[in-house]
C-alpha positions in Angstrom: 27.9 -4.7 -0.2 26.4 -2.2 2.3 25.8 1.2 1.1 24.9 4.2 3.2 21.6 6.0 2.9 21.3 9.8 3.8 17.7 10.8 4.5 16.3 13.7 5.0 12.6 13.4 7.5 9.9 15.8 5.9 7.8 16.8 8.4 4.8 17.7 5.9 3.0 15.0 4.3 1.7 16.7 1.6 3.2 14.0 -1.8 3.2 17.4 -3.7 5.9 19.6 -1.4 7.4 16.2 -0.5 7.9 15.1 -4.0 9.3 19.0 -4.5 12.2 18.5 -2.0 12.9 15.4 -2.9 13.7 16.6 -6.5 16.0 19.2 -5.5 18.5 17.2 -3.6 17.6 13.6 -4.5 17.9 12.0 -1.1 15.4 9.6 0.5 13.0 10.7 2.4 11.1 9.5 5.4 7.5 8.7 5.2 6.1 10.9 8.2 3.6 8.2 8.8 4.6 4.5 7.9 8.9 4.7 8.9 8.4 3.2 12.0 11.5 3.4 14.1 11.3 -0.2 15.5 10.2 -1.4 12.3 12.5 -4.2 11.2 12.3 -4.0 7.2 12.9 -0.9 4.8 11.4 0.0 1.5 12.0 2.6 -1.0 9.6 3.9 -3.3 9.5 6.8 -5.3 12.3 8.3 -3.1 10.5 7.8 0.0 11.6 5.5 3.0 8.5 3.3 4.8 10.3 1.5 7.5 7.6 -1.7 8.5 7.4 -4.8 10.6 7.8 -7.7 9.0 5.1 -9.4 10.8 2.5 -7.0 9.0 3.3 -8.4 5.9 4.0 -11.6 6.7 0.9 -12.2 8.3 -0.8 -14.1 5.6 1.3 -17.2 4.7 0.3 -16.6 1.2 1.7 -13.1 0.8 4.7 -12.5 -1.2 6.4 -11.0 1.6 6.2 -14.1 3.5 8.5 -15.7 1.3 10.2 -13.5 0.8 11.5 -12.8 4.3 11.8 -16.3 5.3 14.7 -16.7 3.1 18.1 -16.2 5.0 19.2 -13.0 5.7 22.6 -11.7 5.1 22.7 -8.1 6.8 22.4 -7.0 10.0 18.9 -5.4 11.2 21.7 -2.5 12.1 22.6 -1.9 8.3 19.1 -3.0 7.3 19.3 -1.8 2.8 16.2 -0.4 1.5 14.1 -2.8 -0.8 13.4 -0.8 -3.9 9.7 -1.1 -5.0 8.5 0.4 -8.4 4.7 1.4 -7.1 3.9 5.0 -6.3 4.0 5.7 -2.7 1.0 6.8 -2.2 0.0 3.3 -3.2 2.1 1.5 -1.0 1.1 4.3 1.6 -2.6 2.7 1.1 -1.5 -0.9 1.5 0.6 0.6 5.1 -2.4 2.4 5.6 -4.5 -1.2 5.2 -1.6 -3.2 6.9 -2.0 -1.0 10.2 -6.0 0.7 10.7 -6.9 0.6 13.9 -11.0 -0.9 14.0 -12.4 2.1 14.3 -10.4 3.1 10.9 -11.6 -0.1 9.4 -15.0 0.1 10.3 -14.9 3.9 8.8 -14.8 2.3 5.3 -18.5 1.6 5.6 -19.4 5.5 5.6 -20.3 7.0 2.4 -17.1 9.7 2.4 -14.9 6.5 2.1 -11.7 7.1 -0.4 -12.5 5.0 -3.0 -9.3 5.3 -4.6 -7.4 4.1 -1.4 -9.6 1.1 -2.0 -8.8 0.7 -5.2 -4.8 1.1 -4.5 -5.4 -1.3 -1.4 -6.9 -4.1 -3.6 -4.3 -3.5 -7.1 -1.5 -4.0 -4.3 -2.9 -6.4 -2.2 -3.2 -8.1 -5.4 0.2 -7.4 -6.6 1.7 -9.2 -3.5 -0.5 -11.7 -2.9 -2.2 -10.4 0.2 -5.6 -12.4 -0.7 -7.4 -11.3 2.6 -6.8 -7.3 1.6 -7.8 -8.1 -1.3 -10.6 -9.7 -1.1 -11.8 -7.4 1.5 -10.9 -4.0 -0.4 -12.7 -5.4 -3.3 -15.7 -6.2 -1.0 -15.6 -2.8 0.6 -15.3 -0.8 -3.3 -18.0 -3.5 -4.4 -20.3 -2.8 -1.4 -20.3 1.3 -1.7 -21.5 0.9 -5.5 -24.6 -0.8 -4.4 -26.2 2.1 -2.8 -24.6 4.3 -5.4 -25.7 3.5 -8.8 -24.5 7.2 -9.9 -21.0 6.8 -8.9 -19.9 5.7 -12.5 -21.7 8.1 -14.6 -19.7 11.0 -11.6 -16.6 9.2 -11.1 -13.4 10.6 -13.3 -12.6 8.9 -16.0 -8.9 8.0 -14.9 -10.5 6.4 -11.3 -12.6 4.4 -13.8 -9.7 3.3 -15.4 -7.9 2.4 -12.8 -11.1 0.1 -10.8 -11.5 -1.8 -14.3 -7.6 -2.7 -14.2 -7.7 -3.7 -10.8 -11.1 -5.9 -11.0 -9.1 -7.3 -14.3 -6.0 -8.2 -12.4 -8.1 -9.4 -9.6 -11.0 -11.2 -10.9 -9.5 -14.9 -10.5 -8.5 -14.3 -7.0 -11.5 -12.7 -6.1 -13.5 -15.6 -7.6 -11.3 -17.8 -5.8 -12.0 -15.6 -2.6 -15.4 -15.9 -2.8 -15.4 -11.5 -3.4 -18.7 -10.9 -5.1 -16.6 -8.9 -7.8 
């Protein structure tokens, strides 16, 4: 059964005005960074289109993905359907974000304005589809800026607390398995 998908390409990525027009007509949008027009795989999440290469995510033989897409395929790359996720896009948009940094972008995670909540989204998904080296090196890079910063818990928000205590929860058998310090 092939369905047709009308999308609409925002050209702002701000998730609040993208999540505005995207309520008032309901179509698809595409993410301005991560729908990559010779990407070979599309996803949908939260009403935004991330078009990937499957050798991203199938780079680890453990990932989900990696199964996933070894199975036989019955569409054409032309009338490639969108794969529905139920995570937020701008967590996906971190694990894009993880799948594809340059070095320099990498190595920019060792500077003290790091986002610590891509992190955290980086490791919770990475951990969600059994991508056990992103996980094990998000966890390493969240664990390794609270080591010079005792403070950060006592002036982190509450709900970014929340949210690392899930993730070290959900992750703390692969991480031991990993050899993460976490």
């Amino acid at each position: 059964m092939s369905h047709t998908v009308r999308v609409r390409h925002v050209e702002n990525s701000n998730a609040d005005e993208s999540t505005t027009s995207r309520a008032t007509c309901n179509q698809p949008v595409k993410d301005n960074t991560y729908f990559l027009e010779d990407g070979d795989c599309v996803f949908i999440v939260e009403g935004t289109l991330f078009k990937l290469h499957k050798w991203s995510l199938c780079r680890d033989p453990e990932s989900m993905f990696h199964g996933m897409f070894s199975l036989p395929q019955t569409t054409s790359a032309q009338s490639m359907e969108p794969i529905p996720l139920s995570d937020t896009a701008n967590d996906f948009r971190a694990l894009c974000w993880a799948l594809y940094a340059l070095p320099c972008e990498i190595q920019d995670q060792n500077d003290s304005g790091t986002d610590i909540s891509r992190l955290v989204a980086v490791a919770n998904m990475s951990h969600k589809y059994s991508l056990p080296a992103f996980e094990k090196w998000a966890l390493s890079m969240i664990w390794q800026h609270f080591q010079p910063r005792g403070d950060y818990l006592t002036d982190c928000p509450q709900k970014m607390l929340d949210m690392m205590y899930e993730v070290t929860r959900a992750c703390a058998a692969s991480s031991r398995k990993n050899g993460c310090p976490v």
